[in-house]
GUKOLBA-111177 format. One record per atom (N, C-alpha, C): x, y, z negated; residue in one letter. Coordinates in steps of 0.2 Angstrom, whole numbers, plus 5000, padded with zeros to 4 digits. Example, Ala and Ser with C-alpha at 12.3 -4.5 7.8 and 13.67 -1.06 7.14 Angstrom:
BEGIN
506649724961A
506249784961A
506649844961A
506449894965S
506849954964S
506450004961S
//
This chain:
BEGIN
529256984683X
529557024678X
528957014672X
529256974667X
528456954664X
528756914659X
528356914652X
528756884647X
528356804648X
528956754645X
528556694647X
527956684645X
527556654646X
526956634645X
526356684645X
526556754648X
526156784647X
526056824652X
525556854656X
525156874663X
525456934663X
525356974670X
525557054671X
526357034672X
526357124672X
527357154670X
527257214669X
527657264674X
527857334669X
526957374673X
526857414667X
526357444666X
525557394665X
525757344661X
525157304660X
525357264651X
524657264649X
524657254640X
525157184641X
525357174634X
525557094635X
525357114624X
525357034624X
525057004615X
525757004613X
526257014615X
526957024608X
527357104610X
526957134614X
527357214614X
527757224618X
528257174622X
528957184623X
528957224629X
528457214635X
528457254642X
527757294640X
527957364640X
527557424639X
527057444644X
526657484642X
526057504644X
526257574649X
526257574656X
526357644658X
525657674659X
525757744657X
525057784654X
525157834661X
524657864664X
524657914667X
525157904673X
525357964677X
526157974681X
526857934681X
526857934672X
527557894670X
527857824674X
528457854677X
528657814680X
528857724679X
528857724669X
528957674667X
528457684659X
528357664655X
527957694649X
528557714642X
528257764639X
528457824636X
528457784629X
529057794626X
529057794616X
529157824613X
529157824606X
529757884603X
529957864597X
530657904594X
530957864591X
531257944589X
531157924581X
531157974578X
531657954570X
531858004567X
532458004564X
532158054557X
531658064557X
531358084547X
531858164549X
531958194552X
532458254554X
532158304548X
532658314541X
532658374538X
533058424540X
532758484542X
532758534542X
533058584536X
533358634538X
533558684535X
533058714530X
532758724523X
532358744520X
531558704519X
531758644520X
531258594520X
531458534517X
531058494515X
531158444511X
530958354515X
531358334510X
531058264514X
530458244513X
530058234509X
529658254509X
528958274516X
529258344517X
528958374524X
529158314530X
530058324529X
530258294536X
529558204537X
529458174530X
529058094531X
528458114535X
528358174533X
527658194533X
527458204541X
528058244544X
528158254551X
528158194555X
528558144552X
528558074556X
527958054558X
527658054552X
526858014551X
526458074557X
526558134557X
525958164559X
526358144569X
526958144571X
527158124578X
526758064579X
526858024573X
526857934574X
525957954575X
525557984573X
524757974574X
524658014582X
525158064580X
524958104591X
525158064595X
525658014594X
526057964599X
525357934601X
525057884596X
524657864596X
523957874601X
524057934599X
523157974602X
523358004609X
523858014611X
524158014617X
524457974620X
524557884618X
524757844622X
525357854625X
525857854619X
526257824621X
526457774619X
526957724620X
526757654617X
527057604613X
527457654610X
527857624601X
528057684599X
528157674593X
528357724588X
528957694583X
529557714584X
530157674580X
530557724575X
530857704570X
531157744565X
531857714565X
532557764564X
533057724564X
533657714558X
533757664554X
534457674549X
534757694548X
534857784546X
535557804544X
535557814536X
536257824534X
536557834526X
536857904527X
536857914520X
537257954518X
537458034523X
536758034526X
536658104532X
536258124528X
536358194525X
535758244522X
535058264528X
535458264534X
534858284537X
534458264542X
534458184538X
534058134542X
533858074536X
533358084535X
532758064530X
532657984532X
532957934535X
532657884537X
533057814535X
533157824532X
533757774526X
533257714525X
532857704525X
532357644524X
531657634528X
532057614533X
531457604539X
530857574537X
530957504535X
530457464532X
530057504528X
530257524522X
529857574519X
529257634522X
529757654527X
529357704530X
528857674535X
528957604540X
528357564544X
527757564540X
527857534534X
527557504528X
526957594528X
527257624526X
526757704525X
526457734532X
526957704540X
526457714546X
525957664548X
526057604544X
525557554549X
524957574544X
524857604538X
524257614537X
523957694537X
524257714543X
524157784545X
523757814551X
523757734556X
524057714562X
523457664564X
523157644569X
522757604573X
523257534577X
523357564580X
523457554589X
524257564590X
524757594589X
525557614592X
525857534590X
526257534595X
526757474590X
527457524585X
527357484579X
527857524576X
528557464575X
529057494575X
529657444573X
530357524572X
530757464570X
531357474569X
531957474576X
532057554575X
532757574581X
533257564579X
533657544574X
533557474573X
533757484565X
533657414564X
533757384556X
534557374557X
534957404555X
535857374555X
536057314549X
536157264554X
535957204551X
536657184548X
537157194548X
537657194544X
537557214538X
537157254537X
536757294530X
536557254526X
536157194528X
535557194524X
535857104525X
535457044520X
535457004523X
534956994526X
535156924531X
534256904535X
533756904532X
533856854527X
533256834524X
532856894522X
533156944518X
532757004515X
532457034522X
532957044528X
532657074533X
531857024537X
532156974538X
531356914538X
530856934535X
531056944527X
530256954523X
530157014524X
530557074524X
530157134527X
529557144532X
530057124537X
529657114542X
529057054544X
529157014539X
528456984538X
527957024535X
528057044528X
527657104528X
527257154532X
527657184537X
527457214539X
527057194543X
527257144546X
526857104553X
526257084551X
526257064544X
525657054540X
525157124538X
525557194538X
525157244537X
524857274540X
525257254548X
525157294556X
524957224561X
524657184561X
524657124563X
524757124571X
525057104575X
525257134582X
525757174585X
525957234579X
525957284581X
526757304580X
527157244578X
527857274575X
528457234578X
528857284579X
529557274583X
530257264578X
530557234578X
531057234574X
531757244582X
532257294580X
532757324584X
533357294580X
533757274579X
534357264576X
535057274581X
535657324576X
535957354576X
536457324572X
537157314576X
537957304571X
538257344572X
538157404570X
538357474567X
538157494561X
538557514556X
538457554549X
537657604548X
537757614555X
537457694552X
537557714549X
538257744548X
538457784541X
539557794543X
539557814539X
540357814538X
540657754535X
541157734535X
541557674533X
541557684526X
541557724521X
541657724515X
540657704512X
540257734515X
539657714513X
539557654516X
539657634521X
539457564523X
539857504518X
540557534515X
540857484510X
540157464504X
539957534503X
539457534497X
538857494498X
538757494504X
538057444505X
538357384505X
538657364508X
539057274510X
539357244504X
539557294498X
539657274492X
540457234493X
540657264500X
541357234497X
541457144503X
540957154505X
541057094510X
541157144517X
541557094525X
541557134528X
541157144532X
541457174537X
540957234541X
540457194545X
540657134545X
539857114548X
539857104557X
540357144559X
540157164567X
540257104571X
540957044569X
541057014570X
540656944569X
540256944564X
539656914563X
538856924565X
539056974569X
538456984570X
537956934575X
538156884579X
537956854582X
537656784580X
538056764572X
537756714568X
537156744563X
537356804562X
536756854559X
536156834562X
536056884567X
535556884573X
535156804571X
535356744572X
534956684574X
534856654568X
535356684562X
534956654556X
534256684555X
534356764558X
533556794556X
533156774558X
533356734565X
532856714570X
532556654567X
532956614564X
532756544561X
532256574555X
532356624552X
532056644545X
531456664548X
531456694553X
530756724556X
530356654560X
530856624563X
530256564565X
530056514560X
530456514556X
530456454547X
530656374552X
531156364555X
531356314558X
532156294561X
532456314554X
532956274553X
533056214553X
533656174556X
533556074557X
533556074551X
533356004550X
533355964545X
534055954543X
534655944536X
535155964532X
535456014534X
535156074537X
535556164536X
535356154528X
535956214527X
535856214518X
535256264520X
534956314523X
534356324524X
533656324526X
533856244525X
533056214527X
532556224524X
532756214517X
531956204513X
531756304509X
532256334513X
532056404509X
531656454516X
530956474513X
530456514520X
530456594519X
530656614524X
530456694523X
529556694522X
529356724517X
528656764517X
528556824514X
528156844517X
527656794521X
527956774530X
527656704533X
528156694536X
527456624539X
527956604544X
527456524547X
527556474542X
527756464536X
527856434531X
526956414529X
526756474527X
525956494525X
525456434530X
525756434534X
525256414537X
525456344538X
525756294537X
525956224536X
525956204531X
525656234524X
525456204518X
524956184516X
524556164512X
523756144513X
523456214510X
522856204516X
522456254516X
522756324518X
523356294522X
523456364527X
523356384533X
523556444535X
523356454540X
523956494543X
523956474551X
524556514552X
524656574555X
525056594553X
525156684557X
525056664563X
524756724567X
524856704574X
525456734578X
525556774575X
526256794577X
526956814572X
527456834576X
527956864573X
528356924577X
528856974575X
528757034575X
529457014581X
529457024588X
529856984593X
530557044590X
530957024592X
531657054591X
532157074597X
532057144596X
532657174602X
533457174597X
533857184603X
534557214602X
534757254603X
534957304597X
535257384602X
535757374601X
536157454605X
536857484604X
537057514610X
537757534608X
537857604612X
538557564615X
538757514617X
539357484619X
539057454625X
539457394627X
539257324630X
539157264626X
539457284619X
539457204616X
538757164616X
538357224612X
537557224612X
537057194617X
537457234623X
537257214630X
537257164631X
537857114631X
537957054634X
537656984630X
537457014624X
537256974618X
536456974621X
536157014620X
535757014621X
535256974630X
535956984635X
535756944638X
536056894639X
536356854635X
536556784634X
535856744632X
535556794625X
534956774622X
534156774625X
534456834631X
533756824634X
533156864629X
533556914627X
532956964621X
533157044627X
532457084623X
532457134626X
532957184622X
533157224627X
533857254624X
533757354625X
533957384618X
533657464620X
534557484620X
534557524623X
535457564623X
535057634622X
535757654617X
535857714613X
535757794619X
535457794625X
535957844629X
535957924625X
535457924622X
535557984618X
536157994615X
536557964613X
537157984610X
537657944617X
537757904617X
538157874622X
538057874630X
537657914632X
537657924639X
538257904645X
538657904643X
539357894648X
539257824649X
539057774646X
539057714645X
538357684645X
537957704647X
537257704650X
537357624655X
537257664659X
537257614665X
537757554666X
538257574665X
538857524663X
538357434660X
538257474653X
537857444648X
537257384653X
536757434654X
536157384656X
536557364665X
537057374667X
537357314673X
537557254669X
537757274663X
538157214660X
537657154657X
536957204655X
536457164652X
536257104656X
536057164662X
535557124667X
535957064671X
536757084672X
537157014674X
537256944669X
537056964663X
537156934657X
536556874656X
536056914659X
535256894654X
535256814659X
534856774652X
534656704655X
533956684653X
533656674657X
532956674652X
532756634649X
532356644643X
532156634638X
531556614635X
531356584628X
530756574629X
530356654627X
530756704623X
530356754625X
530456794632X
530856794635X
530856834643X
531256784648X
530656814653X
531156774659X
531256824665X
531256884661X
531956934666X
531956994663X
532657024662X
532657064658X
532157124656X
532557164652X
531857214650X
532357274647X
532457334649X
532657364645X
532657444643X
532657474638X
532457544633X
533057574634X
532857624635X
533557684635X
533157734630X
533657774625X
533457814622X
533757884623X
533157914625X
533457984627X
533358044623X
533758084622X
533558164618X
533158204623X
532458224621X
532258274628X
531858324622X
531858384624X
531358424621X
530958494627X
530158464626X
529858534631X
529758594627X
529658604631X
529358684627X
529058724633X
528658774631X
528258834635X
528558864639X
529058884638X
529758904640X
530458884640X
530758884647X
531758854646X
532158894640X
531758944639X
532258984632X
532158964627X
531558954625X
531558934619X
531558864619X
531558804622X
531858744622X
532458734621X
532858774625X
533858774623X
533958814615X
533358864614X
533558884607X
533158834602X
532958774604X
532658734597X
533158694597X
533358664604X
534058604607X
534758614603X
534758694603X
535258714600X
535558684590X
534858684590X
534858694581X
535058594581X
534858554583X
535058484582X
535758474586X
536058534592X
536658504593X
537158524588X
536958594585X
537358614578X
537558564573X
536958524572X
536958464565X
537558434567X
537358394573X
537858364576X
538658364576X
538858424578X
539458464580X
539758444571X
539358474566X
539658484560X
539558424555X
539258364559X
539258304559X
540058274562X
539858274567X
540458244570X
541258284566X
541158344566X
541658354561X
541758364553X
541358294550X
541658304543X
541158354538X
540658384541X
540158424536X
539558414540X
539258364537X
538458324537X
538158364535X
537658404536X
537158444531X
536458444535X
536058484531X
535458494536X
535258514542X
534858494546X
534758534554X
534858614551X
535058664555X
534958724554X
534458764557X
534258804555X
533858844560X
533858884566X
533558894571X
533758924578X
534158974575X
533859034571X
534059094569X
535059074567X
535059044564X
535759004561X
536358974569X
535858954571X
536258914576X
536358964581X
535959004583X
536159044589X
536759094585X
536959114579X
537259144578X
537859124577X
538059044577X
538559014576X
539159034580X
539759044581X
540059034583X
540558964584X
540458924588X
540658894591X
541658884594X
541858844590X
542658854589X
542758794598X
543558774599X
543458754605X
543458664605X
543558654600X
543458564598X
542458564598X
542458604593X
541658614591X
541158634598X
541558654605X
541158684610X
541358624614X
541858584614X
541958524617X
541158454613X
541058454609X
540658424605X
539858454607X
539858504607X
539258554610X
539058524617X
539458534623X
539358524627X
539258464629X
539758424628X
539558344628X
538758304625X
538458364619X
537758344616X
537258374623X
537458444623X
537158474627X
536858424636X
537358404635X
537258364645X
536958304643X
536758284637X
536258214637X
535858234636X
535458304633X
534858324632X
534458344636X
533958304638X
533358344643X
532758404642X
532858454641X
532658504641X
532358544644X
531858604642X
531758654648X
530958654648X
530858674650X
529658684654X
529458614653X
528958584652X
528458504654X
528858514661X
528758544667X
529058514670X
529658484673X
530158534669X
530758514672X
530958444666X
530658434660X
530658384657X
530558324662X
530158304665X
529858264668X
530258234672X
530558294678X
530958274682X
531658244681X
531658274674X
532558244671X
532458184668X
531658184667X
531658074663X
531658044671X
531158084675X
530958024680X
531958014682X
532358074683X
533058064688X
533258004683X
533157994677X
533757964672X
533557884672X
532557864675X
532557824677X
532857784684X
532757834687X
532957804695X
533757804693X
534057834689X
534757814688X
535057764686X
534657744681X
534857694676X
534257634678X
533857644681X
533357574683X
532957554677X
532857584668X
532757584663X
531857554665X
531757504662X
530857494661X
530557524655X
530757564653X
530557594646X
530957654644X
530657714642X
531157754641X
530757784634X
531557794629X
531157814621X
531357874617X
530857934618X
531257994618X
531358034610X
531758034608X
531958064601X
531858154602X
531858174599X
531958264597X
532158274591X
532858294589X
533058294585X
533258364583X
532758404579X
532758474582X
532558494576X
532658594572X
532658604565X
531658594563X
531258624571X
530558634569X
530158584568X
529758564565X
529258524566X
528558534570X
528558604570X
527858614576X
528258594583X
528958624582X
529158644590X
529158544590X
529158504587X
529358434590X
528758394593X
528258434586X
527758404590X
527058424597X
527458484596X
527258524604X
527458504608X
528158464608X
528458424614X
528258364615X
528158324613X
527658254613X
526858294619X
526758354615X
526058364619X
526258374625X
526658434625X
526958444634X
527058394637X
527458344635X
527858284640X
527258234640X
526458224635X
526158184638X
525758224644X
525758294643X
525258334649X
525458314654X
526158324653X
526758324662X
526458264665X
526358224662X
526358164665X
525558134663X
525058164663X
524458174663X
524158114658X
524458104653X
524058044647X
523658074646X
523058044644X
522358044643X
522458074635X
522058124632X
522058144626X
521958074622X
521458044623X
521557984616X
521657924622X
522257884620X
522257834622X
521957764625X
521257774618X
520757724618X
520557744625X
520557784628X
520157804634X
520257774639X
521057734640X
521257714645X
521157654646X
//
């Protein structure tokens, strides 16, 4: 279980990021993926501010990436330009891997997404993961506004995916009408006189919350992260379909795969369901047509709750792990031996900013990470 050409497997460093570092207890090693969450009475601003301050504890607690993910036209979620925001944590930042959960590549073209990410690779040298996504992140009328009118992409996605990869490697055949154009920064720099080459580039996962992602990505032989935080029902399905799929590659020669989970600790079961509660509200009023800001405990506990709306509720409710550091623990370590995951990436999509970053501290306690990671 080992990426090609490189020593170890799970719970041992490798030089491009892809198989994680297990810290302390952890049954597989710990990430987080965060979503810029504005709050009720707070600004974006605060919310970047809070990313930055998780992405530095993640860090100092070893856990071992820090991802940010692409949504539009959501008031209460700040992270509409992931790239921008890597760019503000790689120089915030030592040691995490940073990347995109993903980049939704239907969005953007390759090329623009290739130079991004050479940039940053160029900012963070080692340290950055590019995820890509054929979902909107957004509603159909906003995603028309990005795309400009070309289509959806979803069906393309597979010819997307390998021009980027061509754009990231700079090795297109000889008569592709894309031969003679380079992403840079890019290995281009390093084949012209007086250059030198990158030594690396930024390896590429496949997400989603279906099988298409799944199967893709193991046809490709890339590591693959599934949405379970939203999509849970279809978890497992997913990575059986990857791992019957996967063929290896030159970057992996046996699968590898990220589950993304909602988990929040707290000091107490009460007050964790009363933080739980103010992100499954966004949700609910999301899924029904009114996007607004996280609300506050005080707000949400007052809600009343209609019976479509407590159908929605519930269903957030049962993918979210919550409760004491330890009952947290016990519902990653079940969701690993359930789903078999090598990596699990936990989001907290909740109104507080203390209360989120006390949960990072609790779940590195439960599982006994070293206060600074240099230390391990």
């Amino acid at each position: 279980m080992r990426e090609r050409g490189q020593g170890g497997g799970r719970g041992s460093e490798q030089t491009d990021g892809i198989r994680g570092v297990r810290r302390g207890s952890a049954p597989v090693p710990l990430s987080v993926l965060d979503l810029a969450t504005v709050g009720s009475g707070l600004t974006a601003t605060e919310a970047l501010r809070t990313a930055a301050e998780i992405a530095r504890l993640a860090e100092r607690r070893g856990y071992h990436r820090f991802w940010v993910a692409e949504h539009h036209s959501m008031p209460g979620v700040a992270s509409s330009a992931p790239a921008v925001i890597l760019g503000h944590l790689a120089g915030r930042t030592e040691r995490i891997r940073l990347g995109a959960g993903g980049v939704m590549l239907p969005n953007h073209p390759p090329l623009v997404v290739a130079e991004q990410f050479g940039t940053l690779e160029a900012l963070a040298p080692g340290r950055v993961d590019l995820g890509l996504g054929r979902a909107p992140g957004t509603d159909g009328a906003t995603a028309a506004a990005l795309r400009r009118g070309r289509s959806d992409g979803a069906d393309e996605f597979p010819q997307q995916v390998a021009e980027l990869v061509r754009f990231l490697d700079d090795d297109f055949p000889d008569g592709h009408p894309y031969a003679g154009i380079h992403a840079v920064p890019g290995p281009v720099q390093g084949s012209v006189p007086g250059g030198v080459q990158t030594p690396a580039r930024p390896p590429v996962w496949l997400l989603g919350s279906s099988g298409f992602s799944a199967e893709l990505a193991g046809r490709l032989g890339l590591p693959f992260a599934f949405a379970h935080h939203f999509a849970g029902a279809h978890t497992v399905p997913a990575l059986e379909l990857y791992r019957r799929a996967f063929r290896p590659s030159a970057v992996l020669d046996a699968p590898y795969a990220l589950i993304g989970v909602s988990a929040l600790a707290a000091d107490d079961a009460r007050e964790a369901y009363r933080q739980v509660l103010t992100g499954a509200l966004a949700l609910v009023r999301l899924r029904t047509g009114r996007p607004g800001l996280v609300p506050t405990p005080e707000e949400a506990e007052a809600h009343t709750f209609g019976a479509a709306e407590k159908d929605i509720l519930d269903g957030r409710l049962a993918d979210v792990v919550h409760g004491t550091p330890d009952a947290v623990r016990d519902g990653l370590d079940g969701l690993v031996r359930r789903t078999g995951a090598d990596e699990l990436m936990i989001t907290t999509s909740v109104h507080s900013p203390a209360a989120r970053l006390r949960s990072f501290e609790l779940i590195a306690d439960a599982y006994g990470f070293p206060a600074d990671s240099g230390s391990v």
